[in-house]
N, C-alpha and C positions, 0 to 999 in steps of 0.2 A: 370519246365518251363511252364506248363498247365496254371498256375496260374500269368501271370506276373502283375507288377504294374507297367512297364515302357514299351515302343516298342522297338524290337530292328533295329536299324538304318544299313542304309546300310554301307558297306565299306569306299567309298570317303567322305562320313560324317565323320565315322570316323578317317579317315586320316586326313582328314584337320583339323577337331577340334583338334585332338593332335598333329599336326605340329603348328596350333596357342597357345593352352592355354598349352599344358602340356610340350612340349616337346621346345630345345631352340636351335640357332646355328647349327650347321654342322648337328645333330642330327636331327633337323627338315626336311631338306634337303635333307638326304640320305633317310628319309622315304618314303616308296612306298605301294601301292597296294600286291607288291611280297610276303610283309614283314608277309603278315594274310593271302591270300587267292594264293594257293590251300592249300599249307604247313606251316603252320604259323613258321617262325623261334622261336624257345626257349631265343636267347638272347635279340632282340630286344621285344621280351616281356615281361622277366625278367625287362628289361630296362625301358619298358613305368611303370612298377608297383613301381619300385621301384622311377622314377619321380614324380610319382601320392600321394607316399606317402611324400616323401618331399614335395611336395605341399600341400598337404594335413597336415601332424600332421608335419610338417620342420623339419624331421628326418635329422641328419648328415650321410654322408657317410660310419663314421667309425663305425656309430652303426649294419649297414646292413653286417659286419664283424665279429658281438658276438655272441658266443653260448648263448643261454639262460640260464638264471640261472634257471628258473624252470624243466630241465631237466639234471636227475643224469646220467652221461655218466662216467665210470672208467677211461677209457683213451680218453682227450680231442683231444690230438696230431692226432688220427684218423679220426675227426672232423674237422678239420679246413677249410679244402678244400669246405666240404657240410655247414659247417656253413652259409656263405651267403644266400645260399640254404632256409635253414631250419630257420632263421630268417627270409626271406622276405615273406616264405610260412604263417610261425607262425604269423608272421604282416597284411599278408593279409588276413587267417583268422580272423581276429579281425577286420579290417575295411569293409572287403564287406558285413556283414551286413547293415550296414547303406547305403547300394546303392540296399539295400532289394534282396541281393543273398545270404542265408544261407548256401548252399551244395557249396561253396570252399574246394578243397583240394590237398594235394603236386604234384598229376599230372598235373593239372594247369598249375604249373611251369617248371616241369619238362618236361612233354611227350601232349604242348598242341594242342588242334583239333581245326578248324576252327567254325564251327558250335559254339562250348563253349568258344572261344575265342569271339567272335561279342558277344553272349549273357554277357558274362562276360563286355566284356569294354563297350556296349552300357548304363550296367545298371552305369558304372565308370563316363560315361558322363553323364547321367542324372543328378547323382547324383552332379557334379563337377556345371552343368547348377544352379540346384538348391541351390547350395552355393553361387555360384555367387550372383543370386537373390536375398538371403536373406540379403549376410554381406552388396548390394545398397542399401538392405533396413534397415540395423542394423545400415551404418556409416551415413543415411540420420537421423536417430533416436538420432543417438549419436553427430551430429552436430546441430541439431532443441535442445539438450538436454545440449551443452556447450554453444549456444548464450543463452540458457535461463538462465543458470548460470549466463554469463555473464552481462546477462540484471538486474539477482538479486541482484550479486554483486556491478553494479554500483548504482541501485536504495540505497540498504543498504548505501554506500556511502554517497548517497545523502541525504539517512533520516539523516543520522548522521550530517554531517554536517547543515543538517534544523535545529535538533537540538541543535548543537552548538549553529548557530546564533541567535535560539531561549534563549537559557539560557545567552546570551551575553547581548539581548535584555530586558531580563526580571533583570535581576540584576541591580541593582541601585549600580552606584559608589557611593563609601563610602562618596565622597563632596558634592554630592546632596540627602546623604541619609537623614537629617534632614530636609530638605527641603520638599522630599516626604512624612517624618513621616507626618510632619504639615498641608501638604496637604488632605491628606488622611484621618487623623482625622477630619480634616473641611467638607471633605464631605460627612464622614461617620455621623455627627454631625445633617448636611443638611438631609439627609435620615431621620435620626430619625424624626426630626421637620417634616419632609413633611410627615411620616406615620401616626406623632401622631395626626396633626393637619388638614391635609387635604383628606386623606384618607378618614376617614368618613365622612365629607362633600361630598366627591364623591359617596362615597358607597348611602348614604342616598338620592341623589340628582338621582341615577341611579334607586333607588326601587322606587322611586315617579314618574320619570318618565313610568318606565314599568307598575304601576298601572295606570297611566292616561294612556297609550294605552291599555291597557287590559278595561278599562272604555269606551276608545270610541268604540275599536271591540264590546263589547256588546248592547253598542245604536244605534251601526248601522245596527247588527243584527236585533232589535228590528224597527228600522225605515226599514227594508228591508220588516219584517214582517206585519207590519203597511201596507205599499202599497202594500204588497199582499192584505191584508183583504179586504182594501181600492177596490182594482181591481173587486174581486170576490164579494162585495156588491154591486159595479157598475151594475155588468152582473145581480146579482139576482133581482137590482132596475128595470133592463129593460125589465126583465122577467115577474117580477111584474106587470111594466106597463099595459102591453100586456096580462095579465091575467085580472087582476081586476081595477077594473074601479075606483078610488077613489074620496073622495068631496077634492075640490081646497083649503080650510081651514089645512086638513092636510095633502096635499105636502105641503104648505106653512109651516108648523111646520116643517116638515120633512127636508124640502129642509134649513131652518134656523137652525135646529141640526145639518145637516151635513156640512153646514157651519161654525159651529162654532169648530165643531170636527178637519175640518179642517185647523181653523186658531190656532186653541192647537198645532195640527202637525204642524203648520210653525212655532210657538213660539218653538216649544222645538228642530225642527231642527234648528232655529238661534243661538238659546244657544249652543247647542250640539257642532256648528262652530265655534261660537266663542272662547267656551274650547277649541276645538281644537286647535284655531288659540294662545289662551295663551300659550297650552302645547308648542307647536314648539318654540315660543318665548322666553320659557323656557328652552327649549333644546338648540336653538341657544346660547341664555347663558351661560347656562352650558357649552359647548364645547369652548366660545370664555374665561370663565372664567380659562376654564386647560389652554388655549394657556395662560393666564396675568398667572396662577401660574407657567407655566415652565418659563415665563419670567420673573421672579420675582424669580426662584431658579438660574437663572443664574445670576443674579442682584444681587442676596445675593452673590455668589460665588465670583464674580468680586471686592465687598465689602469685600467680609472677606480679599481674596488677597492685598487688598490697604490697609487695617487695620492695617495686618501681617508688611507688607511694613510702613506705618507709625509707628508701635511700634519699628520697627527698629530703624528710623529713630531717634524717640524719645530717645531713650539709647546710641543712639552716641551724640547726643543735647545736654545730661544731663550727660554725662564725660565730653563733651565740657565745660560745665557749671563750673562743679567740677573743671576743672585743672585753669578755669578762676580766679573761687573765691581762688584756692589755689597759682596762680601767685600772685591777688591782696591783699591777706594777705602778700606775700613776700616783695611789695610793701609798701606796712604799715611801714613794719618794717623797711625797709632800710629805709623809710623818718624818722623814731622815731630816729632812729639809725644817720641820718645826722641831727636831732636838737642838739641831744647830741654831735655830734661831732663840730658842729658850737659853741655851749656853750662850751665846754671844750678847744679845741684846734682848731687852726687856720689851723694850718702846714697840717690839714686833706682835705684840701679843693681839694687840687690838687686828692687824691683819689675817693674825691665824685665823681668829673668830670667824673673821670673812669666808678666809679659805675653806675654814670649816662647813659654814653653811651653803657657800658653791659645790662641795660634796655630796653633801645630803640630798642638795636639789636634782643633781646629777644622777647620783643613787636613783632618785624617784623618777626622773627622768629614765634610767635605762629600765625599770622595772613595768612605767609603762609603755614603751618601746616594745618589751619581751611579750606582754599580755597584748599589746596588737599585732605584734608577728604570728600569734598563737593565733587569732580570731582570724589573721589574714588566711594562713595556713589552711583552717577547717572552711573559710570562704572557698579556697584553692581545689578543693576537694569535692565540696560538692557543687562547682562550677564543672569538674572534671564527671562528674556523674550524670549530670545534665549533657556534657557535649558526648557520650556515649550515647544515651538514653536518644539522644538526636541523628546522630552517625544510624542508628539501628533503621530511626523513622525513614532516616535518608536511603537507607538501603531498597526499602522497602518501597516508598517511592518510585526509586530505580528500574523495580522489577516492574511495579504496575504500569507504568509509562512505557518499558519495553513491548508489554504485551501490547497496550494498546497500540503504540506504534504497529506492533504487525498487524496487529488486525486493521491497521488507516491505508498501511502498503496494501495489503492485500485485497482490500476494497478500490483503493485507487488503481491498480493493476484493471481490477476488472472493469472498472469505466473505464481504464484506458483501451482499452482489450475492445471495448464495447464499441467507442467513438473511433477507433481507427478502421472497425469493419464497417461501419456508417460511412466515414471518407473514402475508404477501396470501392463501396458499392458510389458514391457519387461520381468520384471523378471517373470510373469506368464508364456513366450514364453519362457525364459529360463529356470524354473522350469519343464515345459512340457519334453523339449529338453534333459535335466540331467536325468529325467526319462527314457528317452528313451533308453538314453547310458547308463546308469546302467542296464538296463532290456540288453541291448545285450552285454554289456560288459560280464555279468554272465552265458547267454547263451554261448558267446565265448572262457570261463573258461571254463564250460563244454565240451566243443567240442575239445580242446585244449586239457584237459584231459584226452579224450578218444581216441584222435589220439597218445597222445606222449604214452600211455597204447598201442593202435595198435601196433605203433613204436616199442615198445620195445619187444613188442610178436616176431616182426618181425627180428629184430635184435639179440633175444633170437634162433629164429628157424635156421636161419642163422649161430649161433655158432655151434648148433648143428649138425647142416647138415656138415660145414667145422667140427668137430671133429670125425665126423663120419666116414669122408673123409679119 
């Protein structure tokens, strides 16, 4: 007791805490002061321990009723009475260590004192305080720890389904698949031409212009140096002055050299600007020349589309054609066909009439035939504008759904990120905790073992004193 890791609490503390959390009903109710202090009653402490332990490990009733197995006793029948007993003691050694009281033992229960009763249950409550504590902090962990599930499973969900409608989006139905092959070769076509042909016109047009700016950084360096020099001959010319006294013939040379030095400097600074002003000229070019070629690769594109579209056209034209020339060959033939029969026989006249009018109806038959192949055609056509007009939306789709997909990854990452340092911090605390209870579990193997060894000295010496008897 010298050494505790808990205080022990007064009486009415006591009371009350075990009329609220441990004890229930009538039980709680008949509980008094009387119950621990002066004389502690035996049963209603029996009683609080053996509540604490249901509470604690949710022992059943009937087990507080079994001899133990780990003790060989000859005749059980003599037993039965102290069983209770002798389980609840043997049960509570094994749990009051973890309320940090190692010296439990059968008097306790049997013949208990005031004084060891409060040290005994204060260390019960503590320890019951601090379970409390933890499992509001274990089912706060394990509720932060099934929404985060739940957030992963729905996010999962939902990649999947991105994905779905991304593989719905990206598959071409089988009716528009030749239509995309053709596409797709035309613009992969487009690429080539514009790497092979305009590419290095670019390329070469960008190295000319980076050397004509690297040309004027240097002249202007050079012209920056120039009006230094320029400056520091000025200060030296007036230093001069004022030193030495010269004849008027040469300042007059002087003053006509540095004039002329400095109409050199304004000729090569006018050049200088005006390179400049071509380079820019040049550059504006250049950039207005990319804008005509990307509008001239979509002017090709729009060309090949109408190309596509007129070859179509052209192969239904020239069936057209065909079934024409093979109606007016049938034509032919029926009129060869009605000379001979005008030359041979008369009586056939009334069938030509026939044939005549199975013609005509023909005739009008392939005429509307041709005006619905037409109407089919321009149907064909702006079906084909629409499933563009739709390809583009789908595109676009595509891209939105990419995005958001990363942003669901990347939300999900960080809940996962989040609930696996929740897991490392538990199972470390549980890891710890299983330690702990195996370390006192083995201590209370040992202690077990040397009491049920006491035990049986005792119930040895007992034989012998009764046979002695």
């Amino acid at each position: 007791m010298t050494t505790l890791t808990f205080p022990i609490q007064p009486t009415p503390a006591i009371v009350s805490f075990i009329r609220q959390h441990i004890l229930m009903g009538n039980e709680a109710k008949s509980l008094g002061k009387n119950d621990f202090v002066p004389n502690p009653k035996p049963e209603v402490i029996q009683k609080i321990y053996m509540r604490v332990l249901q509470l604690v490990f949710q022992y059943r009733p009937e087990q507080f009723y079994v001899i133990p197995v780990s003790l060989d006793l000859p005749y059980t029948e003599i037993y039965e009475g102290f069983a209770a007993l002798s389980t609840l003691a043997t049960l509570m050694v094994q749990f009051m260590p973890y309320c940090r009281v190692p010296d439990f033992c059968l008097s306790d229960v049997l013949d208990p004192k005031a004084k060891r009763t409060m040290y005994l249950l204060s260390g019960i409550v503590n320890y019951i305080h601090f379970r409390q504590y933890r499992q509001k902090d274990y089912m706060e962990h394990l509720s932060k720890y099934k929404a985060a599930q739940e957030i992963v499973d729905q996010l999962q969900k939902l990649v999947e389904e991105a994905q779905m409608k991304i593989e719905k989006l990206t598959t071409v139905p089988p009716e528009q698949q030749a239509e995309f092959k053709v596409i797709s070769t035309a613009v992969q076509e487009l690429q080539k031409t514009i790497n092979q042909e305009h590419r290095p016109k670019d390329v070469a047009s960008q190295e000319r212009i980076a050397q004509t700016k690297a040309l004027c950084t240097e002249k202007n360096k050079k012209l920056c140096q120039i009006r230094l020099d320029l400056a520091t001959m000025k200060e030296d010319q007036e230093r001069m002055k004022s030193q030495i006294v010269e004849s008027p013939e040469r300042r007059r040379n002087k003053m006509e050299k540095l004039k002329e030095n400095v109409m050199k400097f304004k000729h090569e600074q006018q050049e200088i600007n005006e390179r400049y002003e071509n380079y820019r000229d040049k550059i504006a070019f250049g950039v207005h020349w990319q804008l005509v070629v990307q509008s001239s690769c979509k002017k090709l594109q729009s060309k090949e589309a109408i190309l596509e579209k007129n070859k179509l056209i052209l192969t239904e034209m020239r069936n057209e054609e065909e079934q024409i020339a093979n109606d007016n060959s049938e034509l032919k033939s029926l009129a060869s066909e009605e000379l001979l029969s005008k030359r041979i026989v008369n009586q056939r006249k009334e069938k030509m009439i026939k044939l005549d009018t199975m013609l005509k109806k023909k005739h009008e038959d392939h005429e509307q035939r041709s005006c619905e192949m037409i109407k089919v055609c321009n149907h064909i056509q702006e079906k084909r504008r629409t499933v563009t007009e739709q390809i583009d939306q789908t595109q676009k789709k595509i891209k939105k759904i990419q995005l958001e997909r990363k942003h669901l990854l990347e939300s999900a990452e960080k809940d996962k990120m989040k609930s696996q340092e929740i897991i490392r911090n538990l199972k470390a605390g549980l890891d710890k905790y299983h330690e702990g209870l195996m370390k006192k579990r083995e201590r209370s193997k040992l202690q077990k073992r040397e009491k049920i060894a006491e035990l049986t000295r005792l119930m040895n010496r007992r034989k012998k004193t009764i046979q002695q008897k």
